[in-house]
C-alpha distance (Angstrom), angle and dihedral (degrees) to the residues before:
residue distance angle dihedral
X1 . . .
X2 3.96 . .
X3 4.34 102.6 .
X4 3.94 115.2 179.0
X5 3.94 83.4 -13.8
X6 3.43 97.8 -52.9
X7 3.71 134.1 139.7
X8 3.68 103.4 -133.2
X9 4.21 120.6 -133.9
X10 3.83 137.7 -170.2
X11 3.45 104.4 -102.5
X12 3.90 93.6 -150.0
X13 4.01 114.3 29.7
X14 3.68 93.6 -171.7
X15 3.55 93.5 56.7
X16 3.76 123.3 93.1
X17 3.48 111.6 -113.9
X18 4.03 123.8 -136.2
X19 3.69 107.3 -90.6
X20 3.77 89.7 19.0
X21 4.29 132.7 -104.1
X22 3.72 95.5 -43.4
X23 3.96 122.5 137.5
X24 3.79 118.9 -171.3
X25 4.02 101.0 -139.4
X26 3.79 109.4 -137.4
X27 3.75 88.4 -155.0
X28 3.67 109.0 34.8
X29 4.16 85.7 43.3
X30 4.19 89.4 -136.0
X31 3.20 145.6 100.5
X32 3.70 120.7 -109.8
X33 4.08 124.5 -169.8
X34 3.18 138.8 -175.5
X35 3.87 140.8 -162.5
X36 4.15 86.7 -117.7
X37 4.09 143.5 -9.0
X38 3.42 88.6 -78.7
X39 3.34 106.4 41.8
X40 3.69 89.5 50.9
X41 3.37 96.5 51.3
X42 3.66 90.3 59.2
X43 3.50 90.9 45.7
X44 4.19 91.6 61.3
X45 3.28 84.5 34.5
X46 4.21 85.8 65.0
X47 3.09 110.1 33.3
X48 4.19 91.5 52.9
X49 3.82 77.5 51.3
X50 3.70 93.7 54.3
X51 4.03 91.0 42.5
X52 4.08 92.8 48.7
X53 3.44 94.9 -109.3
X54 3.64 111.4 154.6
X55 3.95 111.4 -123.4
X56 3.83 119.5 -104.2
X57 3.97 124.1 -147.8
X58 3.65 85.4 -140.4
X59 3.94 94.9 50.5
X60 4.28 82.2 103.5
X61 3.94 90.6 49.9
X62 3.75 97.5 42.6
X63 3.88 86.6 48.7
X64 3.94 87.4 54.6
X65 3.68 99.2 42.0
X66 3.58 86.3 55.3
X67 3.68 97.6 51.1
X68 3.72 91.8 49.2
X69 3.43 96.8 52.7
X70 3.70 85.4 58.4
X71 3.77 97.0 37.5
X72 3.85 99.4 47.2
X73 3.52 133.9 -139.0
X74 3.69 103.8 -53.8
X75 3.91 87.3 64.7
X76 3.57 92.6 50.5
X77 3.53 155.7 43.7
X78 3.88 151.0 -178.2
X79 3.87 124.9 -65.3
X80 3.78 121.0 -173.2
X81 3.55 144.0 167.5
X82 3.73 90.7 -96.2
X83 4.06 92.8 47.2
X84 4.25 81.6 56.6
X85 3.65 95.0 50.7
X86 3.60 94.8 47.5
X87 3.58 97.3 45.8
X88 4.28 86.8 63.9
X89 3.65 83.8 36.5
X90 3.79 103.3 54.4
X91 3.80 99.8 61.3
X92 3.98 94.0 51.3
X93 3.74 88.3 45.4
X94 3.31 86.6 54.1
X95 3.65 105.7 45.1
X96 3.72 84.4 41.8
X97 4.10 88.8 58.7
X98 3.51 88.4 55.0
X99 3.72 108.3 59.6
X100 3.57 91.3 36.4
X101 3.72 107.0 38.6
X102 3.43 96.3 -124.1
X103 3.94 138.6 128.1
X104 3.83 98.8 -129.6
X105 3.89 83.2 131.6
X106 4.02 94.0 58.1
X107 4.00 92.0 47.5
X108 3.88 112.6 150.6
X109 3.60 94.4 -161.5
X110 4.27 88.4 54.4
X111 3.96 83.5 48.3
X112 4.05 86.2 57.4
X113 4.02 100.5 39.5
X114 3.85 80.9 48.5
X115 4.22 88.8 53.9
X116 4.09 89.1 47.0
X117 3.42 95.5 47.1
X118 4.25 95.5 52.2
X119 3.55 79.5 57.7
């Protein structure tokens, strides 16, 4: 589920879902589940394998859009270009912060590239 241009993403991956960790594959026409995210994931991931499908990077964010849709938005939330960049960001700001003293980690204008670049 794209919202505001957003990929969207579980907000807790060891937490069961409503209707459980099921994804209805387009292409194999089933439904594969799985006893958690990951073990679901590596299910799909299999059984394309098996069926010659040729493995997707987004497999894991098709899988999640899919149980959001279903889940609603209390399970859920936005994930943008700017969220990705600032989660490899984050932990250098930080580590940077703490050898220098600084607050590179806390940056209001990194807060605001983040916003532009989600959308």
């Amino acid at each position: 589920m794209c919202q505001d241009g957003l990929d969207m993403r579980l907000k807790e991956l060891g937490r069961t879902p409503p209707g459980g960790w099921l994804y209805n594959d387009p292409e194999l026409k089933r439904t594969i589940t799985g006893d958690s995210y990951q073990d679901l994931v590596g299910r799909v991931v299999s059984e394309r394998a098996s069926a010659g499908i040729e493995p997707t990077t987004k497999l894991g964010q098709m899988i999640q859009d899919q149980i959001c849709d279903r889940a609603g938005k209390e399970w859920c939330e936005g994930f943008g270009l700017g969220d990705a960049v600032a989660m490899v960001a984050q932990p250098i700001a930080a580590a940077i912060d703490m050898v220098a003293g600084t607050d590179i980690k806390g940056c209001g204008a990194c807060a605001k590239r983040r916003a532009n670049l989600n959308f």
